[in-house]
C-alpha positions as CSV (number, residue, x, y, z in Angstrom):
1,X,2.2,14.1,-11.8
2,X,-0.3,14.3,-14.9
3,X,2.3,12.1,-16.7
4,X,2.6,8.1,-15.6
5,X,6.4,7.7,-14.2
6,X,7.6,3.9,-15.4
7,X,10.7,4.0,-12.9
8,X,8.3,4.5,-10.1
9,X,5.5,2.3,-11.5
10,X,8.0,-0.6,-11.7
11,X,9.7,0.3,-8.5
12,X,6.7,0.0,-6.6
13,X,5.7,-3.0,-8.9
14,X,8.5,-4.4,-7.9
15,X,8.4,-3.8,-3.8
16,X,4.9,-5.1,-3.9
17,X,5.5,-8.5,-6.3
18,X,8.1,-9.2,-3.9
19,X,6.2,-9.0,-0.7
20,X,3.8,-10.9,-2.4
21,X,6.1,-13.8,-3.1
22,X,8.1,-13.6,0.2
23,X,4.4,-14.2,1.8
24,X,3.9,-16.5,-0.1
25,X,6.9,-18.1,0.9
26,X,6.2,-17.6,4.7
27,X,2.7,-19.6,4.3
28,X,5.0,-22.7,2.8
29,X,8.2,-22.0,5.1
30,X,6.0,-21.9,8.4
31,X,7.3,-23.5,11.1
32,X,5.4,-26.9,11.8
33,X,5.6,-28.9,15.1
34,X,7.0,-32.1,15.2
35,X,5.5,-33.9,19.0
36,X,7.9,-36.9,19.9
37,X,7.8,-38.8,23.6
38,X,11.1,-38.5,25.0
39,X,10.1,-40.0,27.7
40,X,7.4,-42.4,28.6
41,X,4.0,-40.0,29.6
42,X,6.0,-36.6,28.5
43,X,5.6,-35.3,25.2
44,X,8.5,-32.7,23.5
45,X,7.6,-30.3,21.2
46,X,10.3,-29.9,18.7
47,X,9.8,-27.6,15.5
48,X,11.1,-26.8,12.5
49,X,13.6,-23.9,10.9
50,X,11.4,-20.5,11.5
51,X,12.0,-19.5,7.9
52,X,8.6,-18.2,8.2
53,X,9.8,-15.3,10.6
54,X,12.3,-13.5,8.3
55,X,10.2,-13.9,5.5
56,X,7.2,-12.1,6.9
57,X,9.3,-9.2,8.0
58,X,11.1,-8.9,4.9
59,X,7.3,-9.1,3.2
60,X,6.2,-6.3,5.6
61,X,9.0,-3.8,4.9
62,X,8.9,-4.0,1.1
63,X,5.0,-3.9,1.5
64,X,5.3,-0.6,3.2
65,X,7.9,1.0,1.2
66,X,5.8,0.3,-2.2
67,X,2.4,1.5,-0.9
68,X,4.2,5.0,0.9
69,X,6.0,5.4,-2.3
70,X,2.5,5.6,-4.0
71,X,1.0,7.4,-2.1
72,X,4.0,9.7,-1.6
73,X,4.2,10.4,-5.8
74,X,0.8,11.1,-5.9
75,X,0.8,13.7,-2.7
76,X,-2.1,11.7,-1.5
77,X,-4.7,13.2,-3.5
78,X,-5.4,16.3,-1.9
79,X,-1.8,17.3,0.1
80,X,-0.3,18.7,-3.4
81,X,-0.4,22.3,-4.9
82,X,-2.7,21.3,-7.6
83,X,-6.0,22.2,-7.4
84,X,-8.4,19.5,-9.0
85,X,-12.2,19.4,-10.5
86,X,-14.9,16.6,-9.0
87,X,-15.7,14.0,-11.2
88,X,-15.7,10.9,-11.2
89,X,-12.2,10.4,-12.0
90,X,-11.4,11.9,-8.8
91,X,-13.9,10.0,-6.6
92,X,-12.1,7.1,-8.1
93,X,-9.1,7.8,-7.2
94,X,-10.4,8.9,-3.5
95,X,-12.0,5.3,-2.6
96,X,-9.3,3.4,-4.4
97,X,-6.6,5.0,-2.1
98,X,-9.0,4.2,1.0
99,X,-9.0,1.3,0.0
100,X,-5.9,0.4,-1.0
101,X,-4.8,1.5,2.6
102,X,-6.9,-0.8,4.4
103,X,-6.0,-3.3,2.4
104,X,-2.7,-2.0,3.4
105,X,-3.0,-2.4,7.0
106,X,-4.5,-6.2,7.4
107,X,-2.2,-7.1,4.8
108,X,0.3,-5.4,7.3
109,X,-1.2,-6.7,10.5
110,X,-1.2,-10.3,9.5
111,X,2.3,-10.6,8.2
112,X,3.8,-8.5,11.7
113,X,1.6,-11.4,13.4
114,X,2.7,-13.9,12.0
115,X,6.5,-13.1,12.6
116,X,6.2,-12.5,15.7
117,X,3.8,-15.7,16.5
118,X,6.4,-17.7,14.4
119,X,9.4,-16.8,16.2
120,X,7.7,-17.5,19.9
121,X,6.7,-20.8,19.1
122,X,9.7,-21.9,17.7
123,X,12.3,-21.2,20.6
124,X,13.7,-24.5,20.8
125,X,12.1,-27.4,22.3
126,X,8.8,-27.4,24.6
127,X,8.0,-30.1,26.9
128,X,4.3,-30.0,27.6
129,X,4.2,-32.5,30.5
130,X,2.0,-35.5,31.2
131,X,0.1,-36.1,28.2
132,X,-1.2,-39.6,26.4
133,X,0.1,-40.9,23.0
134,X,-3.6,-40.0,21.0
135,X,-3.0,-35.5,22.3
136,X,-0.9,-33.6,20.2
137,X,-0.5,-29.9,22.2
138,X,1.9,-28.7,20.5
139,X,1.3,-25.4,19.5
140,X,1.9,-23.6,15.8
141,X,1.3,-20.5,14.2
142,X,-1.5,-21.0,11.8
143,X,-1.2,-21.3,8.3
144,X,-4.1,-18.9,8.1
145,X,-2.5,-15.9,9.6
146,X,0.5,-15.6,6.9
147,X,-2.2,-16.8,3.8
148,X,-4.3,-13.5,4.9
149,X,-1.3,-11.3,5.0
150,X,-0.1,-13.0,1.3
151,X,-4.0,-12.3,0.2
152,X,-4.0,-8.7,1.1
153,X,-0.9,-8.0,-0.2
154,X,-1.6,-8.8,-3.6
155,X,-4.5,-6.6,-3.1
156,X,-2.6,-3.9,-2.3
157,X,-0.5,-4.1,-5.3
158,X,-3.3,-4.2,-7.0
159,X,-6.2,-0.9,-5.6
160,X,-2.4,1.0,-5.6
161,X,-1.6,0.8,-8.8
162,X,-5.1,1.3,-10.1
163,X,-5.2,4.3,-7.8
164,X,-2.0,5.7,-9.3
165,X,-3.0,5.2,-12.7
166,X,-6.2,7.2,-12.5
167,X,-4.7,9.6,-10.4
168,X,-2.4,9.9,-13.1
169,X,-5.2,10.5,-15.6
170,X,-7.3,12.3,-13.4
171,X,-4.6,15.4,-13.1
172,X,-4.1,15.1,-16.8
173,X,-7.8,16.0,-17.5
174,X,-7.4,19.1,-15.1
175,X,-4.5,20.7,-16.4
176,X,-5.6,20.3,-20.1
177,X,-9.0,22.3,-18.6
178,X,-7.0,25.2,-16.6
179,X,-5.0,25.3,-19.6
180,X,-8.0,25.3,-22.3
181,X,-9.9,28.0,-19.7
182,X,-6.3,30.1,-19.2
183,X,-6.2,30.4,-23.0
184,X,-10.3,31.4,-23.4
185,X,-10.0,34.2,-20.5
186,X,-6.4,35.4,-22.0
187,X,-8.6,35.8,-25.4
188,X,-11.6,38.0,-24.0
189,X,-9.2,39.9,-21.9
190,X,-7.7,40.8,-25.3
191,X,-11.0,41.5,-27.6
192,X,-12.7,43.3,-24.7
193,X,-12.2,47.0,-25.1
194,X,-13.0,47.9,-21.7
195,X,-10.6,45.5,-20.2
196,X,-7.7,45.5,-22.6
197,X,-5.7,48.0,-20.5
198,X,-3.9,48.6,-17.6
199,X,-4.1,51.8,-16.0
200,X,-5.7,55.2,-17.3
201,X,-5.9,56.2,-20.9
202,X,-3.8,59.8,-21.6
203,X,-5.9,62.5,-20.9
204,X,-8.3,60.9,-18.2
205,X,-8.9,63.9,-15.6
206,X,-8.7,62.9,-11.9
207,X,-11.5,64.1,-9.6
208,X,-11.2,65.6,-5.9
């Protein structure tokens, strides 16, 4: 993978952006509580569409199909054939995966929360009981949980692509070196006298 692939730069581009924006849309879209007395002393909770729900979930999948796309193109650093040098390209490209998948997994954790805390409170209409006109109890999924999830999504997007850019450039460097050191040992094997052949020169006797 020493060579950038645009198809699976903007594929993954693509799969994150949109989790970002459907996120996005789940912080707007929540479901909000909307407290009304029925009845004199009883308050009803009734809430809004849970728009919030299906955009979370929709956020998660994409979300996990860019970053294991990523990760999958660039074997994960150290699950390929290729054998790589330290430096400080590759340290990099270490600690920007890490990162990238802990980013990963709160961005993941908050969005899977939020759907599901979205969906429970909106199952139709709550009556809460005796209550006066000056409590609201109605209770909501908060705005915070889905505005993490849209947060550390973006940041995914981001740490991946990074990653898979100097991953990219990382590998490049190493096969331009095995190739450069291929070539210099080919060359001495040739000039070196002693080493040039293969097998015994004509004439060689063979001790018992």
């Amino acid at each position: 993978m020493a060579r950038v692939s645009k198809p699976l730069v903007g594929i993954a581009f693509f799969c994150d952006i949109l989790a970002f924006g459907l996120a996005c849309g789940a912080v707007a879209r929540r479901s909000r509580a909307a407290p009304y007395y029925a009845e004199p002393g009883y308050l009803t909770c009734g809430y809004t569409s849970d728009a919030s729900t299906g955009l979370a979930a929709t956020a998660f999948v994409f979300l996990l199909f860019g970053q294991v796309l990523i990760t999958a193109a660039t074997s994960c650093v150290c699950c390929g054939k290729t054998h790589y040098t330290p430096g400080f390209g590759r340290i990099c490209s270490i600690l920007l995966l890490l990162i990238s998948w802990v980013s990963f997994a709160i961005a993941e954790i908050h969005l899977l929360t939020g759907s599901v805390v979205n969906n429970i409170k909106t199952q139709g209409q709550v009556d809460i009981g005796v209550t006066t006109q000056d409590e609201v109890n109605c209770a909501q999924a908060k705005k915070f949980i889905f505005a993490v999830g849209a947060a550390f999504t973006f940041l995914t997007t981001a740490f991946s692509l990074v990653y898979y850019f100097m991953q990219a450039g990382a590998e490049s460097k190493d096969q331009q070196w095995n190739s450069y050191r291929g070539e210099a040992d080919g060359y001495y094997r040739q000039s070196d006298p002693y080493t040039a052949h293969d097998g015994p020169h004509v004439g060689m006797t063979a001790y018992n």
